[in-house]
N, C-alpha and C positions, 0 to 999 in steps of 0.2 A: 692495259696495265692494271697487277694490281692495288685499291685503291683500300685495302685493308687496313688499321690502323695498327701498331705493335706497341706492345708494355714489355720494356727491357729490364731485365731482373738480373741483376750480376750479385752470384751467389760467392760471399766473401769479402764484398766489398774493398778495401785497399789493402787485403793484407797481403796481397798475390805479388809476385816478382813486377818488377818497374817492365819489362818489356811487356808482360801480358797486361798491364793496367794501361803504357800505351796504345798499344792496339787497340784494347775496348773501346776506348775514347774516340780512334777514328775509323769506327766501322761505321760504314754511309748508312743513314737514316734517310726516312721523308717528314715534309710536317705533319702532324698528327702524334706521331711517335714520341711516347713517352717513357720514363723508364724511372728504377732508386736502384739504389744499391743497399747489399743485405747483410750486416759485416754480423757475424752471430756466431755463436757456441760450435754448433754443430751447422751442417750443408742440411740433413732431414730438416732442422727447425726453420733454417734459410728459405728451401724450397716449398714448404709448405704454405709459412707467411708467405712467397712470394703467389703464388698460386692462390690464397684466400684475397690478398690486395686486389689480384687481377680480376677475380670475378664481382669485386663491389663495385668496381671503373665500368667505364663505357668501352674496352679497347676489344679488339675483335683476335687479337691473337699475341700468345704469352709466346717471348722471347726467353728462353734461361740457358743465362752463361756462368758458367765456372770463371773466378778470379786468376786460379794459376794458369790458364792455355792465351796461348798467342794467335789469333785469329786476326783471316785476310779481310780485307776494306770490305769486300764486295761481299761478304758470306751471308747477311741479313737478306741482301736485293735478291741472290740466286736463289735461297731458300723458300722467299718469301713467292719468288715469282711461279713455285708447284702451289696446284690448283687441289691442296692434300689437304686434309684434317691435322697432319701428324706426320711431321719429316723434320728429320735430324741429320747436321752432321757429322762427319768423321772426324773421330782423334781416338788417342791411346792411350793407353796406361801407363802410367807412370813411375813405370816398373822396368828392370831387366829381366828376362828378356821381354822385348817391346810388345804388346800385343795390341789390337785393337779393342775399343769397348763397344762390340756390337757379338748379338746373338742369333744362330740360324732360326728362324721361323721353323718350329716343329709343333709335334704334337705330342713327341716326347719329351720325357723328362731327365734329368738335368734339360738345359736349354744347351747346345754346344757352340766355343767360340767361334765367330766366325771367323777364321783366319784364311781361309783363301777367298776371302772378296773381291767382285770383278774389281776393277779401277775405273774409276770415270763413269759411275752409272747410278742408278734408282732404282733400288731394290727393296724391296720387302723384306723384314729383320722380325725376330721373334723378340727382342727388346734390344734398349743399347742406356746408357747414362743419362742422366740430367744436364749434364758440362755445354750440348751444344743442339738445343733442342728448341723447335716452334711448332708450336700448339695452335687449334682454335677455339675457341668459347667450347665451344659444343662438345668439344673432349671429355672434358672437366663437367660437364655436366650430365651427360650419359652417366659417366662413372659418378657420379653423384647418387644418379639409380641404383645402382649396386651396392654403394657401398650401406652400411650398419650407419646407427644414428648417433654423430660424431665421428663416427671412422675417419682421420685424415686423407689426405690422399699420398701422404709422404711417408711410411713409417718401415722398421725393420722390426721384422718378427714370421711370426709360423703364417705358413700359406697353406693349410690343407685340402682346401680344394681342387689348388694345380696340381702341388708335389705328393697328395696320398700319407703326407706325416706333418708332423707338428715340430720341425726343423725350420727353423729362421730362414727368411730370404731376403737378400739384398732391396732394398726400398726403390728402388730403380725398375730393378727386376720385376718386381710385383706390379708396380705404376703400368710397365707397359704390355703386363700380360692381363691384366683389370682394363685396358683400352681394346687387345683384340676382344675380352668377353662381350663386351658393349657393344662389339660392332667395327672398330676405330681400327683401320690398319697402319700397323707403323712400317715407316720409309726413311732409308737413310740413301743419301745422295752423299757417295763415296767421291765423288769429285771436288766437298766442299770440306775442305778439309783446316785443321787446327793441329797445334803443337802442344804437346803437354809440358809445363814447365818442371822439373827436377832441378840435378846437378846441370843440365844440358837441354835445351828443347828436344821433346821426343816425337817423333812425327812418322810421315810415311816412310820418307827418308833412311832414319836408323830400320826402322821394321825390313825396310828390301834390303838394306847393306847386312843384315844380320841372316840374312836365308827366307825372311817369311816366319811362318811361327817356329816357335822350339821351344818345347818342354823345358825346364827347370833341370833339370837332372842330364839334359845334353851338353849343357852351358862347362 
Protein backbone atom coordinates (compact mmCIF):
# COMPACT_ATOMS: atom_id res chain seq x y z
CA UNK A 1 0.00 0.00 0.00
CA UNK A 2 0.84 3.32 -0.70
CA UNK A 3 1.98 5.04 2.37
CA UNK A 4 2.56 8.55 0.72
CA UNK A 5 1.13 11.51 2.47
CA UNK A 6 -1.14 14.16 0.24
CA UNK A 7 -1.66 18.00 0.72
CA UNK A 8 -5.27 18.73 -0.91
CA UNK A 9 -5.41 22.09 -2.48
CA UNK A 10 -8.95 22.95 -3.74
CA UNK A 11 -8.58 25.78 -6.03
CA UNK A 12 -11.65 28.06 -5.59
CA UNK A 13 -12.41 27.37 -2.50
CA UNK A 14 -16.53 27.52 -1.85
CA UNK A 15 -17.30 29.49 -4.59
CA UNK A 16 -17.91 26.19 -6.81
CA UNK A 17 -21.64 24.82 -7.26
CA UNK A 18 -23.04 22.87 -3.91
CA UNK A 19 -22.82 19.45 -5.71
CA UNK A 20 -18.92 19.73 -6.58
CA UNK A 21 -18.28 21.16 -2.92
CA UNK A 22 -20.15 18.10 -1.89
CA UNK A 23 -18.21 15.60 -3.51
CA UNK A 24 -14.75 17.35 -2.47
CA UNK A 25 -15.66 16.83 0.99
CA UNK A 26 -16.30 13.10 0.57
CA UNK A 27 -13.37 11.90 -1.47
CA UNK A 28 -11.75 9.03 0.78
CA UNK A 29 -8.56 10.31 2.43
CA UNK A 30 -5.94 8.46 4.83
CA UNK A 31 -4.42 9.86 8.09
CA UNK A 32 -1.70 11.93 7.30
CA UNK A 33 -3.62 13.77 4.51
CA UNK A 34 -3.88 17.15 4.88
CA UNK A 35 -5.26 19.84 2.86
CA UNK A 36 -6.81 24.22 2.65
CA UNK A 37 -8.63 25.52 0.37
CA UNK A 38 -7.66 28.48 -2.03
CA UNK A 39 -10.78 30.79 -2.60
CA UNK A 40 -8.63 33.84 -4.72
CA UNK A 41 -8.90 36.25 -7.72
CA UNK A 42 -7.73 34.32 -10.16
CA UNK A 43 -6.89 29.82 -10.43
CA UNK A 44 -2.97 31.03 -11.67
CA UNK A 45 -2.66 32.99 -8.09
CA UNK A 46 -4.58 29.86 -6.46
CA UNK A 47 -2.41 27.26 -7.84
CA UNK A 48 0.65 28.86 -7.40
CA UNK A 49 0.10 29.58 -3.52
CA UNK A 50 -1.04 26.32 -3.52
CA UNK A 51 2.16 24.73 -4.82
CA UNK A 52 4.64 27.33 -2.71
CA UNK A 53 2.36 25.96 0.77
CA UNK A 54 3.12 22.46 -0.37
CA UNK A 55 6.76 22.64 -0.80
CA UNK A 56 7.38 24.53 2.84
CA UNK A 57 5.13 21.17 4.63
CA UNK A 58 6.50 18.00 4.99
CA UNK A 59 3.58 16.24 2.62
CA UNK A 60 5.17 13.92 -0.16
CA UNK A 61 2.57 14.65 -2.78
CA UNK A 62 0.29 17.89 -3.93
CA UNK A 63 -3.24 16.94 -4.54
CA UNK A 64 -4.96 20.00 -6.90
CA UNK A 65 -8.59 20.21 -7.42
CA UNK A 66 -10.70 22.64 -9.11
CA UNK A 67 -14.02 23.93 -6.98
CA UNK A 68 -16.53 23.54 -10.02
CA UNK A 69 -15.98 19.52 -11.14
CA UNK A 70 -17.81 16.78 -9.32
CA UNK A 71 -15.46 14.02 -8.37
CA UNK A 72 -15.95 10.17 -7.38
CA UNK A 73 -15.16 8.97 -3.60
CA UNK A 74 -12.52 6.85 -4.70
CA UNK A 75 -10.50 9.19 -7.27
CA UNK A 76 -7.65 10.24 -4.53
CA UNK A 77 -7.11 6.19 -3.52
CA UNK A 78 -6.79 5.17 -7.46
CA UNK A 79 -4.59 7.92 -8.38
CA UNK A 80 -2.63 7.72 -5.59
CA UNK A 81 -2.24 3.97 -5.69
CA UNK A 82 0.23 4.60 -9.57
CA UNK A 83 3.78 4.30 -8.57
CA UNK A 84 4.04 7.83 -11.00
CA UNK A 85 5.74 11.14 -10.35
CA UNK A 86 2.89 12.90 -12.26
CA UNK A 87 -0.86 11.36 -13.08
CA UNK A 88 -3.96 13.22 -13.55
CA UNK A 89 -7.31 12.61 -14.01
CA UNK A 90 -9.88 12.89 -16.54
CA UNK A 91 -12.49 15.74 -17.08
CA UNK A 92 -13.63 18.30 -19.54
CA UNK A 93 -14.20 21.47 -20.60
CA UNK A 94 -16.67 23.26 -19.76
CA UNK A 95 -17.71 24.09 -22.86
CA UNK A 96 -20.15 23.14 -25.89
CA UNK A 97 -19.01 21.26 -27.60
CA UNK A 98 -17.75 18.85 -24.80
CA UNK A 99 -14.04 18.24 -25.07
CA UNK A 100 -11.63 16.81 -23.05
CA UNK A 101 -8.70 18.78 -21.22
CA UNK A 102 -5.90 16.55 -22.06
CA UNK A 103 -2.97 16.80 -24.93
CA UNK A 104 -1.37 14.26 -27.24
CA UNK A 105 2.26 13.89 -26.15
CA UNK A 106 4.19 15.18 -29.38
CA UNK A 107 7.03 16.90 -30.40
CA UNK A 108 5.10 19.19 -32.40
CA UNK A 109 3.87 22.17 -31.97
CA UNK A 110 0.65 23.44 -31.31
CA UNK A 111 0.09 20.38 -28.73
CA UNK A 112 -3.22 18.48 -30.37
CA UNK A 113 -6.42 17.76 -28.30
CA UNK A 114 -6.61 14.59 -27.48
CA UNK A 115 -10.08 13.57 -28.37
CA UNK A 116 -9.84 10.09 -29.30
CA UNK A 117 -8.50 8.68 -25.91
CA UNK A 118 -8.64 5.05 -25.10
CA UNK A 119 -11.16 4.57 -22.13
CA UNK A 120 -10.25 2.93 -19.17
CA UNK A 121 -6.35 3.25 -19.38
CA UNK A 122 -2.85 5.07 -18.42
CA UNK A 123 -1.39 6.81 -20.95
CA UNK A 124 1.02 9.34 -21.57
CA UNK A 125 -0.46 13.05 -22.40
CA UNK A 126 1.67 15.93 -23.65
CA UNK A 127 -0.09 18.15 -20.89
CA UNK A 128 -3.68 18.18 -19.52
CA UNK A 129 -5.19 21.15 -16.68
CA UNK A 130 -4.68 21.81 -13.00
CA UNK A 131 -8.60 20.78 -12.05
CA UNK A 132 -7.53 17.02 -11.32
CA UNK A 133 -3.93 16.59 -10.87
CA UNK A 134 -1.38 14.56 -8.15
CA UNK A 135 2.01 15.63 -8.17
CA UNK A 136 5.15 14.42 -6.14
CA UNK A 137 7.67 16.71 -4.31
CA UNK A 138 10.15 15.92 -6.88
CA UNK A 139 8.10 17.51 -9.70
CA UNK A 140 8.14 20.81 -8.47
CA UNK A 141 11.58 20.59 -7.69
CA UNK A 142 13.37 19.42 -10.79
CA UNK A 143 11.37 22.29 -12.37
CA UNK A 144 12.71 24.34 -9.71
CA UNK A 145 16.09 23.73 -11.80
CA UNK A 146 14.91 25.15 -14.80
CA UNK A 147 13.07 27.59 -13.93
CA UNK A 148 14.76 31.77 -13.92
CA UNK A 149 15.04 33.21 -10.44
CA UNK A 150 11.48 33.90 -9.22
CA UNK A 151 9.89 32.26 -12.27
CA UNK A 152 6.53 30.82 -10.66
CA UNK A 153 5.72 27.81 -11.58
CA UNK A 154 1.94 28.87 -12.49
CA UNK A 155 1.95 31.75 -14.87
CA UNK A 156 0.40 32.81 -18.60
CA UNK A 157 2.66 34.26 -21.02
CA UNK A 158 5.20 33.61 -24.15
CA UNK A 159 6.81 30.21 -24.09
CA UNK A 160 9.60 30.62 -26.75
CA UNK A 161 11.55 27.82 -26.16
CA UNK A 162 8.68 25.10 -26.87
CA UNK A 163 6.46 27.33 -29.42
CA UNK A 164 9.56 29.22 -31.51
CA UNK A 165 7.51 32.68 -30.77
CA UNK A 166 6.71 35.06 -28.07
CA UNK A 167 2.77 34.08 -28.27
CA UNK A 168 1.19 33.42 -24.66
CA UNK A 169 0.55 29.92 -23.58
CA UNK A 170 -1.99 28.61 -21.35
CA UNK A 171 -0.18 28.16 -17.64
CA UNK A 172 -1.28 24.67 -17.48
CA UNK A 173 0.18 24.16 -20.75
CA UNK A 174 3.54 25.37 -19.98
CA UNK A 175 3.48 23.69 -16.21
CA UNK A 176 3.46 20.34 -17.91
CA UNK A 177 5.70 20.80 -20.91
CA UNK A 178 8.46 22.47 -18.08
CA UNK A 179 7.90 18.76 -16.33
CA UNK A 180 8.66 16.49 -19.61
CA UNK A 181 11.92 19.12 -19.97
CA UNK A 182 13.03 18.03 -16.41
CA UNK A 183 12.68 14.51 -17.03
CA UNK A 184 8.89 14.17 -15.42
CA UNK A 185 6.41 12.23 -17.55
CA UNK A 186 2.94 13.15 -17.31
CA UNK A 187 -0.05 10.38 -17.11
CA UNK A 188 -3.44 10.62 -17.16
CA UNK A 189 -5.64 7.59 -16.21
CA UNK A 190 -8.74 8.04 -18.35
CA UNK A 191 -10.58 5.63 -16.12
CA UNK A 192 -10.65 8.34 -13.23
CA UNK A 193 -12.71 10.51 -14.14
CA UNK A 194 -14.82 14.07 -13.06
CA UNK A 195 -17.72 16.17 -14.27
CA UNK A 196 -17.28 19.66 -15.04
CA UNK A 197 -19.81 21.83 -13.62
CA UNK A 198 -21.63 24.50 -16.07
CA UNK A 199 -25.35 24.89 -16.76
CA UNK A 200 -25.24 20.81 -16.40
CA UNK A 201 -22.49 18.33 -15.36
CA UNK A 202 -20.15 17.86 -18.32
CA UNK A 203 -18.62 14.47 -18.31
CA UNK A 204 -17.72 11.43 -20.45
CA UNK A 205 -21.25 10.99 -20.72
CA UNK A 206 -22.29 14.14 -22.78
CA UNK A 207 -18.78 13.90 -24.83
CA UNK A 208 -20.01 10.03 -26.38
CA UNK A 209 -23.69 11.17 -26.61
CA UNK A 210 -22.53 14.14 -28.79
CA UNK A 211 -20.16 11.84 -31.32
CA UNK A 212 -16.80 12.34 -29.55
CA UNK A 213 -15.00 15.54 -30.57
CA UNK A 214 -16.58 18.25 -33.04
CA UNK A 215 -15.34 21.17 -34.21
CA UNK A 216 -17.24 24.34 -33.34
CA UNK A 217 -18.37 25.06 -36.71
CA UNK A 218 -20.10 21.51 -37.10
CA UNK A 219 -22.35 22.18 -34.14
Amino acid sequence: MNKESIYIAIIGGDHGPAEAHFSISNIKHRAGDTGASYRVTTGVHGRQMAMEDFLKGNKDRLFLLDSDQVFPEDCLEKLREHDLDLVNGLYFKRMIPVQPVAYEKSDEWPLSLLYNYPRNSLIQIGATGFGFMLARRVVLERMQTILKKDEPFVYFGPFPERTGTYRAVGADVRFFQNAWKTGTEVWLDTSVKATHVAEFPVGEEEYEAQGGYLPLREL
